[in-house]
Legacy VTK file of the C-alpha trace (Angstrom):
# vtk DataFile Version 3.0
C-alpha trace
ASCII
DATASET POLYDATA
POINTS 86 float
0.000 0.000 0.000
1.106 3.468 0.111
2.947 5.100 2.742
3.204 9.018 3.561
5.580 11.082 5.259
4.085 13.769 7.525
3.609 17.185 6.136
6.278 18.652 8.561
9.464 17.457 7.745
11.133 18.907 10.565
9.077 17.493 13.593
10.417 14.828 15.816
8.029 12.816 13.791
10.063 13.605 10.575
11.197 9.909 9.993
6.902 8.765 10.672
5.308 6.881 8.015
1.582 6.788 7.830
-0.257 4.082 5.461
-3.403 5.290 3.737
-5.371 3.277 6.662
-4.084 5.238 9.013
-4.513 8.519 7.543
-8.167 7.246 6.923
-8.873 7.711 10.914
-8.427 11.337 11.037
-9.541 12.360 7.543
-13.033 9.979 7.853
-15.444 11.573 9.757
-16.934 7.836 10.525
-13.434 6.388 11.374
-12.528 9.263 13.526
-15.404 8.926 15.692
-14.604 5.835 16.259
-10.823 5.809 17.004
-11.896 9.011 18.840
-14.241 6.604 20.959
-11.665 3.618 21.229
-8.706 6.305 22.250
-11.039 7.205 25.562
-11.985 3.687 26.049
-9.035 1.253 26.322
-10.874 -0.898 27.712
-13.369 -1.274 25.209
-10.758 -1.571 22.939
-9.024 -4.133 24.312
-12.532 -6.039 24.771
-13.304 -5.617 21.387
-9.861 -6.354 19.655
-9.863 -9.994 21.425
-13.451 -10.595 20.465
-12.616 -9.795 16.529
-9.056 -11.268 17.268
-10.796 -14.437 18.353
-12.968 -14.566 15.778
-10.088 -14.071 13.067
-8.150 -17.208 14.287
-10.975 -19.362 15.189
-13.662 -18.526 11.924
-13.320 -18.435 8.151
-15.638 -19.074 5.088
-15.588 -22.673 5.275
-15.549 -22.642 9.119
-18.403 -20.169 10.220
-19.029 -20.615 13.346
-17.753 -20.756 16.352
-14.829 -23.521 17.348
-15.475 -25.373 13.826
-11.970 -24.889 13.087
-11.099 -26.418 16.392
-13.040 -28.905 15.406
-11.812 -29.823 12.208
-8.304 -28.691 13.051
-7.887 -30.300 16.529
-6.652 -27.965 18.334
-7.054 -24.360 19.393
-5.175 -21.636 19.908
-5.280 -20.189 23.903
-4.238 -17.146 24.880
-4.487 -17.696 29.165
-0.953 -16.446 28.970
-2.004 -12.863 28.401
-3.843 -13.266 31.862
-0.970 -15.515 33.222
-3.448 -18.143 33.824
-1.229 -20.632 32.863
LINES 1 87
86 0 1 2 3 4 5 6 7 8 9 10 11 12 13 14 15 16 17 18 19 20 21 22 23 24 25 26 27 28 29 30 31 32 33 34 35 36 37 38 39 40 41 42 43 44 45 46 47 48 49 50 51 52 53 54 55 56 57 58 59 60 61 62 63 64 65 66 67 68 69 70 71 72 73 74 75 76 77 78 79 80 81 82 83 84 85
């Protein structure tokens, strides 16, 4: 994708390099609202990252729902060590 340099090229960001993604959440109205909302919230964040994280490693388009690729892959993946519930 492609990457920008911020506009001041003197800034103690000068060596910064923003994808067009990331430029997206300030220049959206829609997007900023919401990374407006998530940087107040880190909690909510954080709550809502695992649920689409979990959902990204544990669903696809032949596995829809919920531990089918557990299912047919025999295993899952755990994440207790985030929690150090080992």
């Amino acid at each position: 994708g492609d990457q920008w340099w911020t506009a001041d090229r003197s800034s103690k960001y000068a060596q910064t390099r923003r994808l067009t993604a990331d430029l997206s959440l300030v220049a959206d109205q829609t997007y900023k609202e919401i990374a407006l909302e998530y940087a107040h919230d880190h909690e909510k964040f954080d709550s809502e990252f695992a649920d689409a994280w979990y959902k990204l490693v544990h669903r696809s388009e032949d596995h829809p729902h919920e531990d089918d690729l557990e299912r047919d892959g025999g295993f899952c993946t755990h994440f207790e060590f985030l929690t150090g519930e080992l």
